[in-house]
N, C-alpha and C positions, 0 to 999 in steps of 0.2 A: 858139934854134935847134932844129928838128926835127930829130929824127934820123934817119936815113937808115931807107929803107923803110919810114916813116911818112907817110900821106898827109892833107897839110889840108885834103883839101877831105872827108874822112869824120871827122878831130877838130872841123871846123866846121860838121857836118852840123846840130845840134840847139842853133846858138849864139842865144841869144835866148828859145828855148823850155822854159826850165828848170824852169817854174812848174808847164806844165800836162803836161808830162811827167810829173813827181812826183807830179802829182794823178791824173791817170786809168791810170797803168801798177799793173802790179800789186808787191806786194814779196815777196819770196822767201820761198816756204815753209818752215815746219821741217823738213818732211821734209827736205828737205837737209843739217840739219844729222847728223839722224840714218842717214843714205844716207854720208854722208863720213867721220864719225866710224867708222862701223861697219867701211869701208876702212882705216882710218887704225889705228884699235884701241885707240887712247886721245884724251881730252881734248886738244883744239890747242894747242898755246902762241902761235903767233903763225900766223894767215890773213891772204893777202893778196888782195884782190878789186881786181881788175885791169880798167881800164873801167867801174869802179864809179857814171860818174853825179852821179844826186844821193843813193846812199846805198840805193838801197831794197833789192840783196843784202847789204850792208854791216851796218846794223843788226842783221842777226841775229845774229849771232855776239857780238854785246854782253856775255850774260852767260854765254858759252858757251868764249869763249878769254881766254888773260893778253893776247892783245894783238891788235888787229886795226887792219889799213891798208890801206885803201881808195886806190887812184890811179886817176890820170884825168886826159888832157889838154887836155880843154876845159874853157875857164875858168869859163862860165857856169853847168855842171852842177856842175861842182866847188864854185865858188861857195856853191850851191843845197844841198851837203851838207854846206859847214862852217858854213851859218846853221841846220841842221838840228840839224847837233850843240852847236853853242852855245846851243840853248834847250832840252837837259836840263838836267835839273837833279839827279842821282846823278854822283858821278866816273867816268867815263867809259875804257875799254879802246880804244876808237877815237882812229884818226888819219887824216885827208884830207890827201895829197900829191899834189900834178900834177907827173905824170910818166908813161912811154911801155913800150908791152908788151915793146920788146924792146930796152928800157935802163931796167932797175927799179933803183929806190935803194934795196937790197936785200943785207945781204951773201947770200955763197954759202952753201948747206948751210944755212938759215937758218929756212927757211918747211915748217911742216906741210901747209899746204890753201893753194890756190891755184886762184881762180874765179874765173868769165869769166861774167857773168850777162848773153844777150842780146845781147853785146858781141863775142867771140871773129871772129867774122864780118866784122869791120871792119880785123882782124890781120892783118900779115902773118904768115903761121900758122907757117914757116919758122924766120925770125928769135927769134919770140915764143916756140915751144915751146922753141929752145934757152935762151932767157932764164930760163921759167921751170924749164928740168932743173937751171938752175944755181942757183936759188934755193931749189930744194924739197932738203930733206932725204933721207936711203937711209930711203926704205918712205912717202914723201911725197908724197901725192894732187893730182891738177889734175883739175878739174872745170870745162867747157864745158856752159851750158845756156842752153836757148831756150822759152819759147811757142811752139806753132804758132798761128799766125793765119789765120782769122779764129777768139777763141771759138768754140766749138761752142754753136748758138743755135737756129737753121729756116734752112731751105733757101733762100728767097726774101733773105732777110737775107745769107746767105753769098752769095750768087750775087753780089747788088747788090757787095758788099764786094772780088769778084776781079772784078768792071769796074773799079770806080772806082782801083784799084790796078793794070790792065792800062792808065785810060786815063793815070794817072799816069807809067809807065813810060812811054808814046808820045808823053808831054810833054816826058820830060826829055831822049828821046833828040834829040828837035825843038828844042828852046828851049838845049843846053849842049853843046859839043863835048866829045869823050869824056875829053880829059885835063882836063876841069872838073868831069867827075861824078865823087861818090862812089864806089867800088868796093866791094861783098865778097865773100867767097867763097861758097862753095855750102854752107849748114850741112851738108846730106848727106854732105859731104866731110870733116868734122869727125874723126872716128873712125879713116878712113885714113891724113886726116893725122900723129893721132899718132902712131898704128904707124910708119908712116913714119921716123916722126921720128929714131926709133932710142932716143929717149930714157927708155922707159915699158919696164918687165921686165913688163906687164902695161895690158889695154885691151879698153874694152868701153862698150857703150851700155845706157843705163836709161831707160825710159819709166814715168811718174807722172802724178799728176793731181791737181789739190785745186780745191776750190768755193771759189767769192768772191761777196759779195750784188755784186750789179749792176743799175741803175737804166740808163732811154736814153740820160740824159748821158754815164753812166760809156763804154758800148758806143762812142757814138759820136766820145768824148772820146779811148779807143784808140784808134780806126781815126785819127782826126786827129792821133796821136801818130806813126804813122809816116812815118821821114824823108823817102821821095819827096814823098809831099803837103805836107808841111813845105816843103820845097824849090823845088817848084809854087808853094804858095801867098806864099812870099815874093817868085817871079820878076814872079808876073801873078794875083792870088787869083782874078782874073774865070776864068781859064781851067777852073776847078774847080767854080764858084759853083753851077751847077744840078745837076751830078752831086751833091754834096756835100748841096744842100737833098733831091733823090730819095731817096740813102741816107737820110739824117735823118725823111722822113717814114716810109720801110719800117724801120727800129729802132721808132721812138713807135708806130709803128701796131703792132707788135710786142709791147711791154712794158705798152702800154694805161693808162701813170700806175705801174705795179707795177715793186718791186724782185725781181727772180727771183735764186734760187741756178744759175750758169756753171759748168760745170766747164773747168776752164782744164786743158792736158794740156803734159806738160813732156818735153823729151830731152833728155837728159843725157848726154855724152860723157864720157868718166875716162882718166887715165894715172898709173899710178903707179909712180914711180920705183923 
C-alpha cells in the first residue's frame, strides 16, 4: 500500500529503465560530502539517502559513515542497487530499503545527513520535510540537490536539448490526462520550502560544480535518461524518433569521436535542524 501523498505514477516514472539510468547519470560528487560534514561538524554515524535510485548518491558515503540507507520505492531502481551492492566485495556500511519520503523506517532523532539527490522534486515537500525533522537529530543536516540540465556544452546542442524537452512536455500533455502524469514540484521552490517548513533553526542554498569525462553516448544517453522522454517513448517511441535522431546527430557532430571534460554545476538546498 502506498501511502497517502505519495503518488504512483512519479514511483513508476523510471520502472523498467534501471540499467541505462545508472549508466549515463552522473554519481555524486565528494564535495558533498565535505559541504555536509562541514555543517554537521563531525564524522556521520548513520545518512539516510532518500529516493536513492540505484545507489549512485549512496555509495559515497561508504567509507565515510558507520552506517548508511539508502530508500526508494521503486522496485526496479531499487532492485538495480542492491545488485550493485552485492557485487562488492569489502563489508559493506550500506543498506537498500524500499520505502517512502514521508514514512521512513527510521527511528526519531536518529539520522545525522539526510539527502535527497535529484529526487526531492518528486516529494511531497510538506509531508517529507516533516518526516525527515523527525528522523534527523538537534544540529542534523538535510540536503536537497540537483543538476541543472542541460550540461553546459555549445549553444546549438543546448538549444536542440530545450526543444526536444519542450516537445516532450506537449506530448504528454496530449497523450495522458493530468491525474495520470507524473508531478513535481518547482526545484526553485526547494529552499522556501524548507523555511517554510518551520522545521530547520537554519537554511540556505549552495552552488558547486565538478568535471566528468563525457563521450556523445554519455550526453545523449542523459538527455534520454529523463523521465518525460522516458514516458513518451514508452506510450508511442515513433512520436520522438526524428527529434531524438536530430539531437543525436548535433551532440556526434559536436564531440567529433572525442571524450571532452563537462562541468556539470549542482544546487544544493540545506536545513538544519
Amino acid at each position: 500500500m502506498i501511502p497517502e501523498k505519495n503518488s504512483k505514477q512519479n514511483i513508476d516514472r523510471f520502472l523498467g529503465f534501471q540499467n541505462e539510468y545508472d549508466r549515463y547519470r552522473p554519481e555524486a560528487p565528494e564535495m558533498i560530502i565535505k559541504l555536509l560534514t562541514d555543517y554537521l561538524g563531525t564524522t556521520p554515524s548513520l545518512v539516510a539517502d532518500i529516493g536513492c535510485g540505484t545507489g549512485l548518491s549512496t555509495f559515497l558515503w561508504n567509507d565515510v559513515a558507520e552506517r548508511v540507507i539508502g530508500i526508494e520505492p521503486n522496485p526496479d531502481m531499487l532492485g538495480k542497487a542492491i545488485d550493485k551492492l552485492s557485487r562488492l566485495e569489502a563489508p559493506q556500511s550500506i543498506t537498500f530499503v524500499q520505502g517512502y519520503s514521508n514514512q521512513l523506517p527510521l527511528a526519531s532523532d536518529s539520522v545525522d545527513i539526510v539527502t535527497c539527490s535529484q529526487s526531492f522534486h518528486w516529494m511531497d515537500p510538506e509531508s517529507t520535510l516533516q518526516e525527515i525533522s523527525r528522523v534527523l537529530k538537534k544540529g542534523g543536516v538535510f540536503a536537497a540537490y540537483d543538476c541543472d540540465w542541460p550540461l553546459s556544452l555549445q549553444q546549438n546542442v543546448e538549444e536542440r536539448y530545450n526543444q526536444l524537452i519542450s516537445k516532450t512536455e506537449e506530448l504528454l500533455a496530449s497523450l495522458l490526462p493530468n491525474e495520470e502524469r507524473a508531478h513535481k514540484w518547482d526545484k526553485e521552490g526547494h529552499l522556501s520550502r524548507i523555511k517554510a517548513s518551520g522545521a530547520f533553526s537554519f537554511a540556505r542554498e549552495i552552488v558547486f560544480h565538478n568535471l566528468e569525462s563525457c563521450d556523445a553516448q554519455r550526453y545523449i544517453g542523459l538527455t534520454l535518461s529523463q523521465g518525460g522522454v522516458q514516458t513518451v517513448m514508452k506510450l508511442d517511441a515513433t512520436l520522438l524518433e526524428q527529434d531524438i535522431a536530430d539531437y543525436t546527430a548535433a551532440v556526434e557532430q559536436h564531440f567529433k569521436g572525442r571524450t571532452l571534460e563537462v562541468l556539470i554545476s549542482y544546487r544544493m538546498r540545506i536545513g538544519i535542524k
